[in-house]
Structure formats: structure tokens, C-alpha cells
Steps between C-alpha positions, in 0.01 A plus 500: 500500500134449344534589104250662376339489176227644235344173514499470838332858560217389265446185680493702773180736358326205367495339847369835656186494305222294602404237263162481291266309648313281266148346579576109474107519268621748187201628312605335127350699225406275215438833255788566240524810212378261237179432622408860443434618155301886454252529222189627419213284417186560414327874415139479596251851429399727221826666286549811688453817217462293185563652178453252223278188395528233218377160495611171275140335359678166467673482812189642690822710740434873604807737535475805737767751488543759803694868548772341665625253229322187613342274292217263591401186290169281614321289395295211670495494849833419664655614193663830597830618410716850585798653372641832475708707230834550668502883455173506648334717212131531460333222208351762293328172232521130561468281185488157453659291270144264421617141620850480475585574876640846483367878517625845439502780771548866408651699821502863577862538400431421119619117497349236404507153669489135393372277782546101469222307749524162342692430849328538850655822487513791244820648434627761249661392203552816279475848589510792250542855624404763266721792515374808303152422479213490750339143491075549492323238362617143344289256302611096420308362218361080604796277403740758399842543537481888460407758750310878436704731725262850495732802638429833644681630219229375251740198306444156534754264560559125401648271751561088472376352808778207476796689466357832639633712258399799290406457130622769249129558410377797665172742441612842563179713573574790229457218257185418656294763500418697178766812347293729561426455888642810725557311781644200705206193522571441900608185617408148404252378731382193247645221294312239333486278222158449258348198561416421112877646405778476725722708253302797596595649835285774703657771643260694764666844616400677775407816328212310302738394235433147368664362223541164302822425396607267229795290648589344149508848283618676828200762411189622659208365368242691650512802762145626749526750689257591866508835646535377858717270671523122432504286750487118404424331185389131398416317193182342386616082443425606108705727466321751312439704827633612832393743782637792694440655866589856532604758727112615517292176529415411218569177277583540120463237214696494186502360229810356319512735204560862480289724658456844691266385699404170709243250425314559806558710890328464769530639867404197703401658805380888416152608427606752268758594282565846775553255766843422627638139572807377634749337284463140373848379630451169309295314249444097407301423170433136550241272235302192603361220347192613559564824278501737739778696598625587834662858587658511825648853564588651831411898602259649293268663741354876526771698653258768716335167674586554871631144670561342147725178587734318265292263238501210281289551224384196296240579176448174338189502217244777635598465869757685670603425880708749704669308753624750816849428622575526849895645403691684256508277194870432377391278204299213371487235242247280354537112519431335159470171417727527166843640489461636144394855401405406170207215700179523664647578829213396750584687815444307831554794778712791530775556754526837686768623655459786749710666752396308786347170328432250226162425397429243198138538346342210368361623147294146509234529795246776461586822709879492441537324872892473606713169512600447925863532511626200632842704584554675762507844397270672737742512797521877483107486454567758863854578561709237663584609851674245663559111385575129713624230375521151671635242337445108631173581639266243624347286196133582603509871455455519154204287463331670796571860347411364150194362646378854683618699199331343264225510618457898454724444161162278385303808533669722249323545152544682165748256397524349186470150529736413214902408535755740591598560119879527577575148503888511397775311649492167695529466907430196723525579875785302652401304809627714809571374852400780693241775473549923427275758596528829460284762694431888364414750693350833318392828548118471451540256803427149348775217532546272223601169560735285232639196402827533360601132498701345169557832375141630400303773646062435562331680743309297752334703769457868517376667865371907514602612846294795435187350598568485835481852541242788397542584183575845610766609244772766527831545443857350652574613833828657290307664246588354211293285258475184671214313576420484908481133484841466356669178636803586597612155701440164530535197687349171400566181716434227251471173760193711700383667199498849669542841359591811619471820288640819572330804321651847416285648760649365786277221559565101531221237377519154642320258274441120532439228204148325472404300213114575584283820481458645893366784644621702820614840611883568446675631870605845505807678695628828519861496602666822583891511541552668863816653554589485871777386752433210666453707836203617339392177349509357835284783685191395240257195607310311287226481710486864515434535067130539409345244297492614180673396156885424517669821487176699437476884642380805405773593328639228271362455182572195252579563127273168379165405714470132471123376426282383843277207515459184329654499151458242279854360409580214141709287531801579477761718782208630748606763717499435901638828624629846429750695615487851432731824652285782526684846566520662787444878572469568105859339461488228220613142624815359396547279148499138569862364442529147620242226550513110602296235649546172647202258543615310752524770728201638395659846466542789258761772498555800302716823528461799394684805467472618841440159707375173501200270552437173653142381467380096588282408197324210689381708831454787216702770807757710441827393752767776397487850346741767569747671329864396384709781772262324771666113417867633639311599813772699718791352299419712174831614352318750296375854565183559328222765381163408641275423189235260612240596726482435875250238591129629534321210615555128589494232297185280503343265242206518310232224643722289799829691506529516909529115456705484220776807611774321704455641868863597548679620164547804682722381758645257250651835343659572854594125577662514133732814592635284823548175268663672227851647622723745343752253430298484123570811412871402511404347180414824330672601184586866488490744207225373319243694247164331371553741198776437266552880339804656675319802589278345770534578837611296802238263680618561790149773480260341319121610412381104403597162515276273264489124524615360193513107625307242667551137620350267703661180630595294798850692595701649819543828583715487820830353523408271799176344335518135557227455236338661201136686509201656267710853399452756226840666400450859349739659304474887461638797238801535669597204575402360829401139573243503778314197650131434630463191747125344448362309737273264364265257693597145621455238223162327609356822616235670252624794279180652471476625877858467636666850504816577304741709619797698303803673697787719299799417573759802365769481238699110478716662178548868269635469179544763202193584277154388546467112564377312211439160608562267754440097511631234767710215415556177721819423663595304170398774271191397366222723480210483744194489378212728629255369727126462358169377583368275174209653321148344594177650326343653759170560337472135392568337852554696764630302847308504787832523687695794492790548349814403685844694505746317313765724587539342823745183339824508568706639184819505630780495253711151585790669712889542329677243695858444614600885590372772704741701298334779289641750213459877426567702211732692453475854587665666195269324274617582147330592190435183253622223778307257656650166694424366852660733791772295724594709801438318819200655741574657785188388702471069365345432831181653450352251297531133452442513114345647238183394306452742249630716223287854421624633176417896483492699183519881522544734189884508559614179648384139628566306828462162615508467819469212787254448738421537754861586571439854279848454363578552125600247291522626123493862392474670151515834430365692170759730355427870598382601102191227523270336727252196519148591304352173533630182724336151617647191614341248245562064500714373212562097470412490842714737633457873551674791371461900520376698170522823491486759247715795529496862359785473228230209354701196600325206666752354775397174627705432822507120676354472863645593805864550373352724236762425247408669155414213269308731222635863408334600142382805343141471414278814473586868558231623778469820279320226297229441763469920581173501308328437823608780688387800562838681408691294297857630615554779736834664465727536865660848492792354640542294211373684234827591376589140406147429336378275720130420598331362808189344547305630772361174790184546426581433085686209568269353812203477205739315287597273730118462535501366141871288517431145619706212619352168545600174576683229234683816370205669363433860480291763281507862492268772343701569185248772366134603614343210302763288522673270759778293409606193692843398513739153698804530640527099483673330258310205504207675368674719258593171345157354473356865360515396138261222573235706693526762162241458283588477104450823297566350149286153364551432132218556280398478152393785301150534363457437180463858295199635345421310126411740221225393301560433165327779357713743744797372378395511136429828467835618705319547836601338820829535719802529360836459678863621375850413615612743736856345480504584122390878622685562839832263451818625458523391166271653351456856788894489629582583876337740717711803599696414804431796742141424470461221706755251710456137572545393877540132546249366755641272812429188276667624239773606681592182659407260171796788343721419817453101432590571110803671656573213707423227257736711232735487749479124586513392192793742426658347810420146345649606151794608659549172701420298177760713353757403820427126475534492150797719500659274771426156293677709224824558717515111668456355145778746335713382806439134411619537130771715647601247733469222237722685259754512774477175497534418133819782472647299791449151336619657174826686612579148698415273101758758391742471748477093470552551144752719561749258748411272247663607142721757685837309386368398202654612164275675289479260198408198807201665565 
């Protein structure tokens, strides 16, 4: 009898189960974890809501502090640093300590900051949060230890910048102001020091209430008193003077001796005493050697002036200058040649901070002209509405854009022609191997073109898409605020140097590169989006449509009218052809969602929210336009509302279109429902929702189905293709992948007069949520590159020949050899897995092998999958609380990956095909981004009652239109309106990122200070300095209350007190072996004498015992 065992029964299973089968080529994927390393870069823009200025005379740096807690330092260009408070308070005051490395920031939560930037980069080392008092206005006099803290409460405070803490010292505001005063003064909004006696301190209030206090006899000296508001104060360099700027406009001198009344007032900008101004917000008293004095105030003006704007005024000698500001001013500051208040200060310009801009004024050249910024801070010059980034571009498109743009950049005047005065820092651009551009898009239409290469930021070509069209203007097609130009997409091909530019008002603008000036009428079309069935499509005949413009009836109308006849185009992008949806029976046309072109095929594509749009850019004829439901043809698995108009008339072309249409598209569509069988829809992935809120219905009835993704490329779309062909693969909202078969001429045949033809071809693959992305790999996973027609300058030297299609070559991926085997994925997927799928086919005799991978991104999960065998290889799948914002497969030490950033605010980088996560970090919250949208959270009922928010599609599709992936691990993102941050996700350039960083701090000596003149200083006059240590130390004041203020250790202080901990514990570890050793040399020599003692009691006890035997029978009177 057989015995049976466990063993045996699992043997048993195992050999029931077909083995894997294993292609003898493996794909090897040369990308590990460690070659990935997440950090932000470089911040390029304007500070988004700044809040404070300062600036360091001898280190010629500017510091910018913003609403959110960020901190800008610049200086020369390239020299540019950012950092951030950690609890993200507003900087209410920035002040620097003058040439020693380091500043002070005041935030909005009454602390005060001490920032080291001798390094690369700044980092707190102190932090002092005041606890009972409101922090308002602080003061640090040049080369002193000692800071003026100014509260709310009306004291002033005393704190040691080195050791950040408190002195004992305090002036309590009842001691201030005189006995007899009813009231409280207001708060402190000025500090300062006399220039001719730094004993005396000035004490502005805000109720008018100025008084000089004595620091040595800890008394007021004098007291003045103005019946309206102060706003600013500053000292005359002699000291025997300063000014005031009030609540009502007007600027008060005093003198520095008692008095009831000022030495002089004047009201700068009223007529008459019974006009109103606005309040001086600020005022600079700054001498010259030339003897007259600059005053530099900002506000001032008449208050019942209609359209008054914000000014600069500047009154130096008899002339005064109002300078109109085109923002809210924040603050300003005057540039001086010498860092002492007690000196001739010779100003140089004045730097203005506004809401939206920084202007410098060059006090030097007659008319106050402004310094160019050589940073980049006018990206938000119109709001950013979309951004691309290509990095490793071809090396001649920044000299031909530089070459264009500067050519209108020449033109620009009012400039001062003197230095840009910040000149702080050092930076020397590091040699780069490859090129970075970055292209804006914005919403008053124009497209700015940049070079981002070696970390810097310069502007280099600039093209307004608004002049191809009327200039008509009106509002968004939505209502809301926008421009009607707004760019909304774009797609550049950087080999043929072709642009197309999608505009808010659903039109797309094809436009060519040409170094020279040409002339010549830009092609019109007007696509409608037809919704039929293809029944119907095939009962209309293009011979029977009218010849009229594309699209054109009586009906439609177009939101934009592009310009007719001859325009005269600069060099530069010239546009060749326009696009535009007109609506149909007073029904708006759809929003543009997804746009592409491919020179080598001479074609453009776009989608929109109702259909989609095939157009040949070389015959200038439109080859496909009908809506999304008509692409499934009978095989639609949806039940939909009719939205889109039925077709009113055929589609013809504008000057040659009967030539240019291809003669059977129409049958094509009915051909295409016989060639495409059901046995795709088998792919289909039920129970899928485009929206992410729980509360959405089922698609299985559905009003729309947008296109959100386009792609061009020599692919398969039936099982039994023996060879790839021209396709476009759409992806749509709810996650279908459909295919287009083009038909392009023979190679050899011209392009200019051979038809093209386009056939849909149904659904290939469904997965869940809208598709993102898709890109082909080769059979050994390496990315294939587009195909492209190289640039030539068609106005320069045109060909006599026409230009040939070079999409005829053969660009078939090299076949996987050595199986015929194929995998799929697995059908339970799993949230958070990805790995190669190993069940055996079913059907391995339809094809011979597969030459192609075709990775698919949707919101919710990605796919690679084998072609043309249509079988799945890899699948991941986004857990059900997030999905994909952005995604793009990019090239990384030549290799390619997947990037994709997801919804918590990680950035997963996943290797290609087996889509193995390689990069899982947390790296910014996409509430953090939800300034562009139009509702920045939108609360699901459903989950309401755990506090959760959802963003809507549409808020997160315009921030994906800002989130950019490029190749080399580069990507940027649109951090704040007038900012956009880049950031690498490569190690290899995190590393070298301290190189490409430009130097903040250079050492510098101090100017020599003023010399008194002998006289001066005979008869007592002159500066005179005292020792703040003797006044404020603890010897002398004691310690500071402890509930007024506590000390928080920044991160550098922090870890140099973790390496005295572990250096006190080393060394205690060292003492205590010392002590061991010693201890043990102790014990081994106390053993040696012990042993040796042994020794000598043995030898002894044996002498006795000789002497013993010896005299034992001897008498006593023998011995």
C-alpha cells in the first residue's frame, strides 16, 4: 500500500500549477533608491505678500520678508537665498546686523529671530519669544551688542544679541511720560539713538508722544508732544534735529531742546492748510556733500484727489519729485554710501518695496530713472497660468531665443544706465552640460520664454498671442476675471522649434520659429465638435459641403476673431494657423483640455471637453473633429445626455479644403467599427468615477467625457499587428484609452499634396480616474523618443522641394526575443503594490512577440502593458484616500523612471515597467498649492463629519497645469503667484547644489568713522559713545524677569548643545576608561608585590626551618 504523506500532497499542488514562464531577455533595471534624493532648489519670482525691508550698506544684500514667514536675501545677480521661520509667522521688521553676517527678524507672534548667513544657507541661531508683551518696533544701534525692543505696552526692552537674553534694564512708559499725563502714550512705533549722543535714546509713540530719554540717569531729558498721530521719525546726521510724518500729512521738525512747538511743519502736498492729505507712512532725512538734504517720504497726497496712486516723494534743495507707484507701497529705504548716522550719508537710490514689485531709484541721474532688475521678479508681471519645463534641450535654443528677444529688450528706455546698486554676495555660474528652459504661459496671452540653466532665472524671449486676434476685449467665457487670451496649454517641440498655444477661449495657435522679419496672412479654421453616430457621419459627403470657412454657418459664432490679411510678423514665434471653436446654436464651445503636436507627422491634436480635433498643419485641413461618445462608435458602454449639437453643415476648408479633406474619413468611421471588435471591451475596468467625492454618481449615465491626454507615436492597436504605425492614443475623464490610426503618405511622396487620413479605432484599455499620461517604452525598457522634423528657417531659405514625410521610416522597436510567452496583471491589483504579473496567457499564439511597453497613468492607478499583445505586465494602484495630481515618465542616468506627485504631497518615483517604488517621500501638502483654485477646498457631505476636504477636478487639473516634471530629475512648481520654486529628485545634483549657490556673506572692512574736528571736540561737540555693557549687563541691571520672555535654541544651537552633550560624554567615557586602565595597572602591580612577598615568606619560613633542623639537638649554652 502507497503511504501517503504531507509532503507528498504538496508536491503534489506544486506540480499542478503551471510554471512561470520567464522571457530568456529580462528587462535589468539599472535604477536603485539611492540615486533619488527630494529637495527643493532654487525659488525664482517676487516674495509673495512682503511685509518688511532692511538693507546692510556694507554688504550691499537686500532682505525681503513676506506674510507667510519667508525671508528673502539678494544681492548681486545669482545671489539669491530663501528660508522660512518654522512656525510660519509673518516678519513684521527685518534688521540687519551691519557686516557681521547676521540679521534680526521680528514675526507676528512677538519673537524675535537671530539669522546666521555667513554659510550658503541662513539658519536660526537664537529665538526669543516674548510672552506678556506685544513686540512693535525694535531698533539695533551700528556695532552694538544691545537691541531696542519697543512694545505695544509702551516699555522698552534690552536684549543681547549673542546670548539672546533680556537685560534687567527696562523703560516702563509711566516713567516716560510726564506725572501729570491722564492717559496711556499708545504703542512704541520708534526707537532710535542720536547721532551726536548715543546715550540719548528717542522714543516716538503713536499718540504723538516723543520723548528723549537719558539711558545713563535713567531720566527723560526732554518730552514734545503733536496732536495727531506719528508715524515715522529720523534724525538729522547732527544730531541737533529729527523729523516726523503724521497721521494727517504733514512733516514736523524739532529741535533738540524743550519746546511746545516744532521748529518748522509743512504739508508737502496740500494747497492749504483746509485741505486734507493722506498719511505720510514713512520719512528719510538724508544730507549730501553737496549740502543739500534729501527727504524721501511716502503718502502725502490730497485725500479728495480722485485716482490718487501710491507715491514716492523725493524734495531735495527747492525741488520736490512725486514719483507714482504702480502698487501698494509696503516700505522703502534709502541707500547711503556711509553706514554712520552721525556722517554725511550721501544717498545713492532708494529701494521700494510694493505689494506686487521692487523698484530701486537711482537718486544720481536726473529724473529719478529706475535701476533694471537683473532678477527675475516680474514673473507674475500677468498671472501665471500654466508653466513647461524641459530640461536637456537642444544647445541652440537659447542663443536663438536670446537673439530674437533681445532684440525688442534693446528697445526699452527710461532706464538708468548706472549698476544695479545691490551688489552683495559672490556667484560664478558653474559650467552645465545640458540646457533648461522654462516656458510661462499667462493670462493676458503672452508666453515668456526662460533659461533656467545652472540655477539662475533671465528671461530671453517673450511672445503676445494676443496679436493675432482683434483686439476685441471681453470677458472669460466663465465669467470671471480672466483675460480672453489666457494661455491655458502648451506644447513646444524643441528639435522643430514649433509651438502650439491653447487659449482660454477655446482656440489653438500654431506658431513657427524664424529668425527674420516676414510678412503673410495667418490660416484660419473654425472647428465645431459634431456629436453624431457614425450612421450619421457616414450619410454626409464631402463633396456635398459648400465652400465656405471650416466649420462656418449661420449659426456658430467664435469667442476671438483672428486678424485677416497680411500682418507683419518680428522675429521671433510667427503664427501659421489658428484654430478656433466657435459655438453652436448660442451654446458656448467646450474648454480646451489637452493639446500635442508632432512635427514629423505634421499634425496637431487637441481635446476638449466635449471631443477632439485632428488638424494637418502642413496641408493647413482639418482631418478629425467629432465628439468623445462618437470615438466608441456602436461599442459605447456609456448612456449619455445629448449636449453637443448635431452637425449643421459639412466640413470644408478655407482656400483648397476639397483637396486637402481626405475623400473617405467617412467610411473610415464605418470600416473602423468592422476592424475594431468587441473583444476590447473585455478589457474594461468596471466601477470607475472620474470624480473622487463619494457622493458622485455612477458613469454608467454620463453628461461629458473630456479628453484629458494626448500622444502621438509609432504603436499597435490590434493584437494581430505585425508592425507598428503613425497613432495618437487619447486618454479621457473616465478613464478610457482610445486609439486613432493615421495614415500618412509613402516616404518619397510630397507632404504638401498627399492626403492624410485618420480612422478611430474604439477603446484598447479603461482604467480608474482620468488618464494622466502615457509614454512608450522599447522592448528593453528604454524610452522612445518622439519623432521630429529638425528646425530649418523657413524665411531665410526656403527649399524649392517640398517637404518630405519623415514619418514614413521604419521605427519599429527591436522585437523581445526568445519567447512568445506574454504576462498579465493581476486582476485583484492591490493598493500600494506594484511588481511584474506572472500568470501564463491563455491565448500565446496570437502573437510572435512583443515590441513594446505603453505605461498608462490615470488619477488612481498605472499600467504597463505589452504590445502589441495588449497584455499587462506591471500594475500599481493608488490607495483609495489619494490619487495622482501630476505624473510623467522622465530619463534619469540613462534610464527612465515614473514621477508622480500624489494628493497626500508625496512624490513617488516608481522604476520602469516593473514599477517597483524606488522613491516614497513626503514633500508638499497640495492644500499648499490651493491658491490657484477657484475654491480652495470643497467639503463632501459624506465626509463632513470626519473634517475632511476635497478638491474639486477642475482645482487640481490647474495645478497640475503649474506642477512640472522634466527630465535628469528636474521639476518646478508654482509655489505662490509670483513665485515658482524648482526642486530634483536626483541625488547627484542635490550633491553638487552647494556649488551652483551663490555666497551671501564676503568679509569686509568697515569704513572708517566720521573725524571730529578739533574745534568740535574742544568745545564738547561731536559723537559720543557709552558702554552699553556697563548700562544693560547683569552686573550692573541684574536679570530680566523670567515670564517675560523665553529663549528657544535655534537648530544650530541645538545640535552644537547635542555635540557638547556628546563630547561631555566622550570624554566622561574616556575618564572612566583612564580610570579602568589605571585602576587595573593598580591591581596587576599589588598582585606582583603580593606574589613576591609570597615568595620572600616562603624563602623565610624554609631559612627558619634550616636553622631549625640545624641547632634542634643542641644544648642551649652550644649555641
Amino acid at each position: 500500500m502507497k503511504k501517503f504523506t504531507f509532503k507528498g500532497v504538496l508536491d503534489g499542488i506544486r506540480s499542478s500549477v503551471a510554471p512561470q514562464i520567464k522571457p530568456d531577455q529580462e528587462i535589468v533595471e539599472t535604477l536603485r533608491p539611492d540615486y533619488f534624493q527630494v529637495a527643493k532648489t532654487f525659488r525664482h519670482g517676487f516674495p509673495y505678500q512682503p511685509t518688511a525691508l532692511a538693507f546692510d550698506p556694507i554688504q550691499r544684500l537686500l532682505a525681503i520678508g513676506t506674510k507667510n514667514g519667508s525671508l528673502r536675501i539678494i544681492g548681486r545677480p545669482g545671489v539669491d537665498a530663501q528660508v522660512r521661520h518654522e512656525l510660519e509667522a509673518a516678519v513684521v521688521q527685518v534688521e540687519f546686523l551691519m557686516n557681521e553676517g547676521a540679521l534680526i527678524t521680528v514675526t507676528a507672534d512677538d519673537s524675535l529671530h537671530l539669522w546666521n548667513f555667513r554659510q550658503k544657507r541662513a539658519d536660526v541661531v537664537h529665538s526669543l519669544k516674548f510672552q506678556r508683551e506685544r513686540i512693535t518696533v525694535i531698533h539695533l544701534p551700528l556695532r552694538s551688542k544691545w537691541l531696542y525692543v519697543g512694545s505695544e505696552r509702551g516699555n522698552v526692552h534690552f536684549v543681547n544679541v549673542e546670548t539672546f537674553t533680556l537685560s534687567g534694564y527696562i523703560i516702563n512708559w509711566n516713567k516716560a511720560i510726564e506725572v501729570t499725563r491722564p492717559t496711556h502714550p499708545g504703542p512704541i512705533v520708534h526707537l532710535s539713538d542720536n547721532p551726536a549722543d548715543s546715550s540719548k535714546l528717542l522714543i516716538g509713540f503713536e499718540t504723538g508722544l516723543m520723548v528723549l530719554w537719558d539711558l545713563k540717569t535713567k531720566k527723560p531729558e526732554c518730552r514734545w508732544q503733536w496732536g495727531d498721530s506719528l508715524k515715522s521719525i529720523d534724525w538729522h546726521f547732527e544730531g541737533k534735529q529729527f523729523t516726523c510724518s503724521h497721521n494727517d500729512g504733514s512733516l514736523t521738525t524739532w529741535n533738540v531742546k524743550p519746546s511746545t512747538k516744532p521748529a518748522n511743519i509743512i504739508y508737502p502736498h496740500a494747497k492749504n492748510k483746509t485741505e486734507s492729505c493722506k498719511p505720510i507712512q514713512k520719512v528719510e532725512w538724508k544730507s549730501s556733500k553737496s549740502g543739500e538734504s534729501y527727504l524721501i517720504f511716502s503718502g502725502g497726497l490730497t485725500a479728495d484727489t480722485a485716482g490718487r496712486v501710491p507715491s514716492i516723494t523725493i524734495m531735495h534743495g527747492k525741488t520736490t519729485t512725486v514719483l507714482e507707484m504702480d502698487h501698494n507701497i509696503v516700505d522703502f529705504v534709502t541707500l547711503c554710501e556711509s553706514p554712520y548716522n552721525s556722517d554725511v550719508q550721501e544717498p545713492y537710490a532708494v529701494a521700494v518695496l510694493m505689494q506686487n514689485d521692487l523698484v530701486l531709484i537711482d537718486l544720481l541721474s536726473s529724473g529719478y530713472p529706475c535701476f533694471e532688475n537683473p532678477h527675475p521678479m516680474d514673473i507674475h508681471e500677468s498671472p501665471v497660468s500654466c508653466v513647461h519645463y524641459i530640461a536637456d534641450c537642444p544647445s541652440d535654443l537659447i542663443p536663438a531665443f536670446y537673439s530674437v528677444g533681445s532684440r525688442s529688450a534693446s528697445k526699452r528706455t527710461g532706464y538708468s544706465e548706472n549698476k544695479w546698486p545691490i551688489a552683495g554676495g559672490e556667484w560664478s555660474p558653474t559650467s552645465c552640460s545640458y540646457n533648461e528652459i522654462i516656458l510661462t504661459g499667462h493670462t493676458d496671452g503672452s508666453v515668456r520664454f526662460w533659461d533656467a540653466s545652472a540655477g539662475s532665472l533671465q528671461v530671453l524671449y517673450k511672445l503676445k498671442t494676443a496679436k493675432v486676434f482683434e483686439k476685441a476685449r471681453s470677458k472669460s467665457p466663465e465669467g470671471g476675471d480672466e483675460d480672453q487670451f489666457s494661455v491655458q496649454m502648451l506644447s513646444f517641440c524643441p528639435e522643430s522649434r514649433k509651438l502650439a498655444v491653447a487659449g482660454i477661449s477655446s482656440y489653438v495657435v500654431l506658431f513657427k520659429f524664424r529668425k527674420l522679419e516676414s510678412t503673410f496672412e495667418t490660416t484660419t479654421l473654425e472647428i465645431p465638435i459634431y456629436s453624431e453616430s457614425l450612421d450619421e457621419a457616414a450619410e454626409s459627403s464631402p463633396e456635398e459641403a459648400p465652400s465656405k470657412p471650416a466649420g462656418a454657418s449661420e449659426e456658430s459664432t467664435a469667442l476671438v476673431k483672428v486678424r485677416t490679411g497680411p500682418q507683419k510678423k518680428p522675429p521671433g514665434f510667427q503664427a501659421c494657423l489658428a484654430c478656433v471653436t466657435p459655438s453652436n446654436n448660442g451654446e458656448p464651445p467646450g474648454q480646451i483640455t489637452a493639446l500635442t503636436i508632432n512635427s514629423s507627422y505634421g499634425l496637431l491634436a487637441y481635446g476638449l471637453d466635449n471631443g477632439i480635433v485632428i488638424v494637418d498643419f502642413i496641408q493647413k485641413c482639418v482631418l478629425l473633429n467629432i465628439s468623445t461618445a462618437d470615438m466608441y462608435g456602436s461599442a459605447d458602454p456609456y448612456q449619455r445626455a445629448p449636449r453637443s449639437p448635431k452637425r449643421t453643415t459639412a466640413l470644408s476648408e478655407t482656400s483648397d479644403g476639397e483637396r486637402c479633406r481626405s475623400p473617405s474619413i467617412d467610411q473610415e468611421f464605418n470600416e473602423t467599427r468592422e476592424s475594431c471588435p468587441d473583444h476590447r471591451l473585455d478589457k474594461l475596468d468596471s466601477s470607475f468615477s472620474r470624480s473622487r467625492s463619494s457622493s458622485m454618481s455612477s458613469l454608467d449615465n454620463i453628461t461629458t467625457e473630456s479628453i484629458q491626454c494626448l500622444t502621438f507615436g509609432d504603436s499597435y492597436t490590434k493584437k494581430s499587428d505585425p508592425s507598428n504605425f503613425p497613432t495618437l492614443w487619447i486618454g479621457t475623464s473616465v478613464g478610457s484609452v482610445l486609439t486613432i490610426m493615421i495614415n500618412l503618405p509613402p516616404s518619397g511622396e510630397p507632404r504638401t499634396t498627399q492626403p492624410v487620413t485618420v480612422a478611430p479605432c474604439g477603446t484598447i484599455f479603461r482604467l480608474k480616474g482620468g488618464v494622466l499620461t502615457m509614454s512608450f517604452l522599447d522592448c528593453n525598457g528604454a524610452l522612445i523618443p518622439y519623432a521630429y522634423e529638425a528646425w530649418r528657417d523657413e524665411g531665410r531659405d526656403k527649399q524649392k522641394t517640398p517637404t518630405k514625410n519623415s514619418s514614413g521610416l521604419n521605427r519599429m522597436s527591436p522585437a523581445l526575443t526568445g519567447s512568445s510567452e506574454s504576462v498579465s496583471s493581476n486582476p485583484g491589483g492591490g493598493g500600494g503594490v506594484g511588481g511584474s504579473g506572472v500568470a501564463q496567457l491563455q491565448q500565446q499564439s496570437q502573437v510572435s512577440c512583443d515590441r513594446q511597453f505603453v505605461t498608462i497613468v490615470s488619477e488612481k492607478q498605472v499600467r504597463v502593458v505589452a504590445l502589441p499583445s495588449q497584455n499587462c505586465v506591471s500594475k500599481y494602484v493608488i490607495p483609495d484616500a489619494d490619487f495622482m495630481v501630476k505624473s510623467e515618465v522622465i530619463s534619469m542616468k540613462d534610464s527612465v523612471c515614473l514621477a508622480c506627485y500624489i494628493s497626500n504631497g508625496h512624490i513617488n518615483i516608481y522604476s520602469l515597467p516593473s514599477l517597483k517604488v524606488l522613491v516614497d517621500v513626503d514633500f508638499l501638502a497640495l492644500s499648499d498649492l490651493s491658491f490657484q483654485t477657484q475654491k480652495q477646498g470643497i467639503v463632501d457631505p459624506m465626509l463632513s463629519i470626519w473634517g475632511q476636504q476635497m478638491f474639486v477636478n477642475e482645482d487640481t487639473d490647474q495645478i497640475a497645469k503649474t506642477f512640472c516634471f522634466s527630465n535628469r530629475g528636474h521639476g518646478l512648481f508654482l509655489n505662490t503667484p509670483s513665485e515658482v520654486q524648482r526642486f530634483s529628485v536626483s541625488t547627484e545634483f542635490c550633491q553638487s547644489l552647494p556649488e551652483m549657490m551663490g555666497e551671501l556673506f564676503q568679509p569686509h572692512e568697515m569704513p572708517e568713522p566720521p573725524k571730529q574736528s578739533f574745534f568740535i571736540g574742544l568745545f564738547g561737540g561731536g559723537s559720543r559713545s557709552i558702554d552699553r555693557e556697563e548700562l544693560f549687563g547683569e552686573s550692573t541691571s541684574g536679570k530680566a524677569p523670567k515670564l517675560v520672555a523665553k529663549l528657544v535654541p535655534g537648530p544650530s544651537a541645538q545640535l552644537d548643545a547635542l555635540g557638547n552633550r556628546a563630547s561631555t560624554a566622550a570624554s566622561e567615557i574616556s575618564r572612566a576608561h583612564l580610570l579602568a586602565v589605571e585602576r587595573g595597572e593598580k591591581l596587576s602591580n599589588l598582585e606582583d608585590r603580593t606574589a613576591r612577598m609570597m615568595n620572600e615568606a616562603e624563602q623565610f619560613s624554609s631559612n627558619a626551618r634550616e636553622l631549625m633542623m640545624k641547632n634542634r639537638d643542641k644544648r642551649w649554652y652550644q649555641l
